[in-house]
C-alpha positions in Angstrom: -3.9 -3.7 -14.4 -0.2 -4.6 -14.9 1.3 -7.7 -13.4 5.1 -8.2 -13.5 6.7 -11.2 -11.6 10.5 -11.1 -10.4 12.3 -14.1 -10.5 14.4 -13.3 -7.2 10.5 -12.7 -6.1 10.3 -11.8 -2.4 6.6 -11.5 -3.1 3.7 -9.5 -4.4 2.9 -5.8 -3.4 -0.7 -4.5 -5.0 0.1 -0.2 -5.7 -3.1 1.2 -6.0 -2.8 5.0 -7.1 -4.9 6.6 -9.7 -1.6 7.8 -11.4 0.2 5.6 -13.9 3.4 7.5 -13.7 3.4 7.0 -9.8 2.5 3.3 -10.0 4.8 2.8 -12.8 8.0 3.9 -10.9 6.8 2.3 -7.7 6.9 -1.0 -9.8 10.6 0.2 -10.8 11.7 0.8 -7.0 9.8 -2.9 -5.9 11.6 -4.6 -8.8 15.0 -2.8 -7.8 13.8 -4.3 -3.9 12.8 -8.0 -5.6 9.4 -7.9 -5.4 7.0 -8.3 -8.2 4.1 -5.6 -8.4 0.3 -5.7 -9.4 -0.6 -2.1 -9.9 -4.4 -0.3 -9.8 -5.3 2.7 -11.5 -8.8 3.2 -8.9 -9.9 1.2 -6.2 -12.4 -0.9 -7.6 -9.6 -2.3 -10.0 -7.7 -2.7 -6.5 -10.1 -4.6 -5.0 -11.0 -6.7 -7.5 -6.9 -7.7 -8.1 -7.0 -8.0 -4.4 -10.0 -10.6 -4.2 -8.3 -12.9 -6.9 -5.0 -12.8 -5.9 -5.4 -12.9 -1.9 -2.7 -15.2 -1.1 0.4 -14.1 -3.8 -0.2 -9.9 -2.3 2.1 -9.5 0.6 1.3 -5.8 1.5 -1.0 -3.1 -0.4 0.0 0.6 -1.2 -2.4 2.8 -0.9 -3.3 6.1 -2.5 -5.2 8.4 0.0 -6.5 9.9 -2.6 -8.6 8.0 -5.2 -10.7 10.3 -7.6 -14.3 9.3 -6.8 -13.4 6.9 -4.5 -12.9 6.5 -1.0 -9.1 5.3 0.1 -10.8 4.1 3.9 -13.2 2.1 2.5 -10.6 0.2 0.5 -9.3 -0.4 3.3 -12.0 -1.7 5.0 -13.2 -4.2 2.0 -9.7 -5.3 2.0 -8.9 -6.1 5.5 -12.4 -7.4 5.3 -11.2 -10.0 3.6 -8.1 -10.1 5.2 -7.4 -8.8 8.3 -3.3 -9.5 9.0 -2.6 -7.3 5.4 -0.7 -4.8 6.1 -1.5 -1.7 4.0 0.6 1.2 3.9 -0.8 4.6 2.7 0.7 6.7 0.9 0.1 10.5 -0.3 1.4 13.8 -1.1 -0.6 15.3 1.5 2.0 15.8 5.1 1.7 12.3 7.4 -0.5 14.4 10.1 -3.2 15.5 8.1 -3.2 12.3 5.7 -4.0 9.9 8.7 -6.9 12.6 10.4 -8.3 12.1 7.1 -8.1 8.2 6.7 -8.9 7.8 10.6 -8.7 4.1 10.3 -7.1 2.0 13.1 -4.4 -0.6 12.0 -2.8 1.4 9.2 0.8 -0.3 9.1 2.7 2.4 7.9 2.4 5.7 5.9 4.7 6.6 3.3 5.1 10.8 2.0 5.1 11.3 -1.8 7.8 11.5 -3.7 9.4 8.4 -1.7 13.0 8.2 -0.8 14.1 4.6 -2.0 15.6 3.9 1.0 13.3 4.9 3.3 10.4 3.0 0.7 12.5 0.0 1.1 12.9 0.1 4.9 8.7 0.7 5.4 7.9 -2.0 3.2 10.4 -4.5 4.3 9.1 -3.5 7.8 5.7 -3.9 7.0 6.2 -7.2 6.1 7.9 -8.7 9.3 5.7 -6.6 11.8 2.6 -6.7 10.2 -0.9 -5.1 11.9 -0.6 -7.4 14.2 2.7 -6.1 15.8 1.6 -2.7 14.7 -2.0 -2.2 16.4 -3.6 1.1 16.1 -1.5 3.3 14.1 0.4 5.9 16.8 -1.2 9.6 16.5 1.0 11.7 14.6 3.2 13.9 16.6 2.3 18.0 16.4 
């Protein structure tokens, strides 16, 4: 677990991806945005920084694919705990097959690997002022 804090802080985003690199410049491209980061290598370590720092985390980013883990039951525990977090998902694998495979309803947002800062920027920022509530089920993907 690594925990940076921004002084021009616009708030706390928890990155959990099993890679270090990938959480590592996600951390670089919040800090560029002014948010602080709390990164997670598996999703045990995600929920666990989750539970004991509920209020600071704004938004979650969320591997799809967690070695040994499931990314939907994550997501479940988390919005368990806390049902207006928006979470966004984020993979490698294209935005139609990514959300069959996660089939939850209330995803925020989903993000394709490697990220274009300025389109990272936008969904976050996004996230943040519409939230799950504004966003309801996630929208099928188009084919």
């Amino acid at each position: 677990m690594t925990r940076e804090i921004n002084p021009s802080d616009r708030g706390t985003i928890l990155v959990v991806d099993d890679q270090e690199l990938v959480c590592e410049g996600i951390r670089g491209m919040l800090k560029a945005a002014g948010f602080s980061a709390l990164t997670a290598l598996s999703g045990r370590m995600g929920i666990a920084l989750f539970r004991q720092y509920t209020s600071q985390i704004r938004a979650v980013l969320l591997d799809l694919r967690l070695p040994g883990e499931n990314a939907a039951g994550v997501f479940d525990e988390m919005r368990g705990l806390r049902p207006d977090l928006p979470v966004i998902l984020i993979s490698g694998t294209p935005e139609a097959i990514a959300r069959q495979e996660f089939a939850r309803p209330g995803l925020t947002a989903f993000l394709q690997k490697p990220f274009d800062l300025a389109m990272f920027i936008r969904t976050i920022r996004d996230a943040l002022e519409d939230g799950p509530a504004a966003q309801g089920t996630a929208p099928p993907p188009d084919d």
